[in-house]
N, C-alpha and C positions, 0 to 999 in steps of 0.2 A: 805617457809611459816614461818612466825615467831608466835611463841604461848609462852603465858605466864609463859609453865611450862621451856622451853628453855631458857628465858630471865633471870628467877630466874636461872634457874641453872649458868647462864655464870655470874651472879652477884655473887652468890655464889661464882664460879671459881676464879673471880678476888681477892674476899672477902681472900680464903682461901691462893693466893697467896703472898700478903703481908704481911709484917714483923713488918710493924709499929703498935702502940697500938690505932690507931684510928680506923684502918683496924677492929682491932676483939672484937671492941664495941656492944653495942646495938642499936648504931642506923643503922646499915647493916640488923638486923634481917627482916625478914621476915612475914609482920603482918597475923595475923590468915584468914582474907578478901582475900590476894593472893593466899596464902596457898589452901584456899577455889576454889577461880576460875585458881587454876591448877590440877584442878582434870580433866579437858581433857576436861569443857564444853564451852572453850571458844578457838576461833582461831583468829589471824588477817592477813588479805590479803592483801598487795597493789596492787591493778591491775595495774598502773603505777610507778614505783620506783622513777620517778623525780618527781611527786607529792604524797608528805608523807602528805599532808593536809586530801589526800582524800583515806578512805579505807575502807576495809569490816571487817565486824565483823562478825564469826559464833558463833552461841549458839549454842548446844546441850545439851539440859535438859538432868539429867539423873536419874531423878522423879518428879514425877506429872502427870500433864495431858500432859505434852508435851515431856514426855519420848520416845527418840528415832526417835525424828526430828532431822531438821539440818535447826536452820532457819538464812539467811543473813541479814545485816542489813549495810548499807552503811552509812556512815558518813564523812561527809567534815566539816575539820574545819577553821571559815571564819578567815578573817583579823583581826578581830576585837577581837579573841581570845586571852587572857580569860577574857576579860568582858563580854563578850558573849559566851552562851552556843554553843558545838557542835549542827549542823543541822541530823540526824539522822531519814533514812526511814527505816521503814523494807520491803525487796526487795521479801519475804518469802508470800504467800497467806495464811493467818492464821487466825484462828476462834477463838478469844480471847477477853476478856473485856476491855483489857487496849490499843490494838491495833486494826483499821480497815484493811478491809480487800482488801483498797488500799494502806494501810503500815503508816500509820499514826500512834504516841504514844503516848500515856499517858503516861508520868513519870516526876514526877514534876521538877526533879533536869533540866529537858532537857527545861524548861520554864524561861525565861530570867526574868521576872517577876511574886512572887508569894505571895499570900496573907498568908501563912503561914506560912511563911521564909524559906520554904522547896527546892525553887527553886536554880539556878544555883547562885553562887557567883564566885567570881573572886578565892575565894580558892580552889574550887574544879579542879579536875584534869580530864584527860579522862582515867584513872586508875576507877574515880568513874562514869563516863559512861557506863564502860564494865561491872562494877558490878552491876549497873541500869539494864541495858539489858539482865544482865543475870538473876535478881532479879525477874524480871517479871513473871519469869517462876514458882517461890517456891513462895519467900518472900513478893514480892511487887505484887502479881496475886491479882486483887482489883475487887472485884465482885459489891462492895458500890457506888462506881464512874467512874462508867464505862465511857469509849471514844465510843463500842462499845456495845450500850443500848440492841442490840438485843440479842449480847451474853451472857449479862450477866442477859439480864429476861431469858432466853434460861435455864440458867446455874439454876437458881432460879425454874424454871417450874418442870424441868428432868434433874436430874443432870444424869443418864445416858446414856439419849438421847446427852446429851450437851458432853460428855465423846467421843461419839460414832462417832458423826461430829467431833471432834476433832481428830481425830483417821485418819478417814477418808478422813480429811484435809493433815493431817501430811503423809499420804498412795500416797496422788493425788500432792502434792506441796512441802513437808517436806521432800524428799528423796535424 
């Protein structure tokens, strides 16, 4: 299984074994956003090695309300990548505002068109997909615009009641 804290370190490895002065620049470093998502909450799977298009993503919050789940989220990326955003379900049964709970997502960066300028552009990476997905869980948890209207009046009514089904979700689906 390859995961993001692996990947830095073998970038690292290579980093520290050259000799040349480009090698032990700034632009090797390592920005604070990876740094972040190699704290253990993010994994990626290929279930098939000859398609590198198509792969799993785990999250695992490790606070919030989704502390000590394990949720999938599969993603293929099409031909037409990167003018086009990755296609991205979450494969995890989850009680959440910004995702339904047939795996559908709110996150605007994942919308090939948006009125904000927030959405996917050709500069973005799937570097900034994984930290979308993992975003959901702390930073980008959007109670305001919900995908999932029920969770997030839910969340609004009783927060926690909303806590407890989440709990409870994450006990029945999240393991």
């Amino acid at each position: 299984m390859l995961t993001l804290a692996s990947k830095l370190k073998r970038d690292d490895g290579l980093k520290g074994s050259r000799t040349s002065a480009t090698a032990s620049d700034s632009t090797r470093r390592v920005s604070v956003r990876d740094r972040l998502l190699v704290k253990g909450t993010c994994k990626v799977h290929f279930p098939d090695p000859n398609k590198l298009h198509c792969f799993q993503l785990t999250v695992t919050p490790d606070e919030g309300y989704y502390q000590g789940g394990k949720f999938q989220f599969e993603t293929e990326v099409p031909d037409a990548y990167n003018m086009v955003p990755p296609k991205v379900k979450c494969l995890t049964r989850i009680w959440h505002p910004n995702i339904t709970e047939t795996g559908e997502i709110c996150l605007s960066l994942l919308r090939e068109h948006s009125i904000d300028g927030t959405g996917w552009a050709p500069t973005r990476t799937l570097k900034d997909v994984v930290w979308g997905l993992n975003s959901l869980f702390t930073d980008l948890l959007n109670f305001d615009d919900p995908l999932n209207i029920e969770a997030a009046e839910h969340h609004l009514r009783d927060k926690e009641d909303f806590r407890n089904k989440v709990e409870d979700y994450i006990k029945r689906y999240a393991r």
